[in-house]
C-alpha positions in Angstrom: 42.5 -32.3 85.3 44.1 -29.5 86.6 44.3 -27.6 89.9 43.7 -23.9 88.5 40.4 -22.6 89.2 38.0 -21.8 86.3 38.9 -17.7 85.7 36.2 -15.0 87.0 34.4 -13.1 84.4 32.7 -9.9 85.2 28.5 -9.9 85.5 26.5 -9.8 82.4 24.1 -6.8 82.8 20.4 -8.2 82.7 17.8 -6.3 80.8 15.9 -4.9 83.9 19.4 -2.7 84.5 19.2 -1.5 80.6 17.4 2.3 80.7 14.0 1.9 79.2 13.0 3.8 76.1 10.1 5.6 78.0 12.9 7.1 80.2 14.9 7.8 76.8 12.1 9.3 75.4 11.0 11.7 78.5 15.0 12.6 78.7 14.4 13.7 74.7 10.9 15.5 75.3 12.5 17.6 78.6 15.6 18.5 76.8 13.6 19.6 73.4 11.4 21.7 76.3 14.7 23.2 78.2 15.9 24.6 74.5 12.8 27.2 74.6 13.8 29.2 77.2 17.8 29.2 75.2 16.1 29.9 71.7 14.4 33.1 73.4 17.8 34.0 75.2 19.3 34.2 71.7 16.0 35.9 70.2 15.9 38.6 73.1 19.6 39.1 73.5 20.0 39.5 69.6 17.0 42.7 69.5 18.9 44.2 72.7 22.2 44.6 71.5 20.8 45.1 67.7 18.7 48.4 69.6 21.0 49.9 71.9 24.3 48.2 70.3 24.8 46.1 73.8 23.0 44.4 76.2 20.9 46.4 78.5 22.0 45.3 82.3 18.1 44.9 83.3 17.4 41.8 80.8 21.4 40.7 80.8 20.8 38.1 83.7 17.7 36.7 82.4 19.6 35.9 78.8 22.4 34.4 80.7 19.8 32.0 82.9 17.9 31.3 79.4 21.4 30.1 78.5 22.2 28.2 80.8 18.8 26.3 80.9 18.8 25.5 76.9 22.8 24.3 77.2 21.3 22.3 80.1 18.7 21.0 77.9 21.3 20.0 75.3 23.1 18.2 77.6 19.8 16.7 78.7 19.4 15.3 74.7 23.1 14.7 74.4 23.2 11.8 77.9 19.6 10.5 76.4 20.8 9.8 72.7 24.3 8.6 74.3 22.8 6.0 76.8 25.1 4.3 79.5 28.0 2.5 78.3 28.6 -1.1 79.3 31.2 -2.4 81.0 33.9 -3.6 79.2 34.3 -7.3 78.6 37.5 -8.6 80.0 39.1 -11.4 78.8 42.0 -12.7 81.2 43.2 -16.5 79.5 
């Protein structure tokens, strides 16, 4: 037998850490929601600069904000369909 202690591995995650699918799915359903208020950014930027051949300053911050809440939203779908990485196995012999 010898002296050298058996090596350390690193925890196995247990299911109950695992992100549900109900969580998955809400993630999914709120991102698809967040696009909306993007798809009428685009939609409402497009007709103000196809009218007046720019964007008029009065509706400029709203597009912007529409934006940023639908590349928020895509985000939203992008860590959802990604999931959480495990941690890498690690095999010191």
């Amino acid at each position: 037998m010898s002296d050298t202690p058996p090596p350390i591995l690193p925890p196995v995650p247990t299911p109950a850490q695992a992100r549900s699918g109900c969580l998955t799915a809400f993630m999914v359903i709120s991102g698809i929601i967040l696009l909306l208020p993007g798809l009428c950014a685009l939609l409402f930027g497009g007709i103000s600069i196809s009218d007046s051949g720019r964007v008029d300053s009065d509706i400029a911050p709203l597009v912007f904000l529409g934006l940023f809440v639908g590349i928020g939203g895509a985000a939203l779908i992008w860590a959802a369909i990604k999931g959480r990485k495990a941690p890498p196995i690690r095999n010191d012999r």
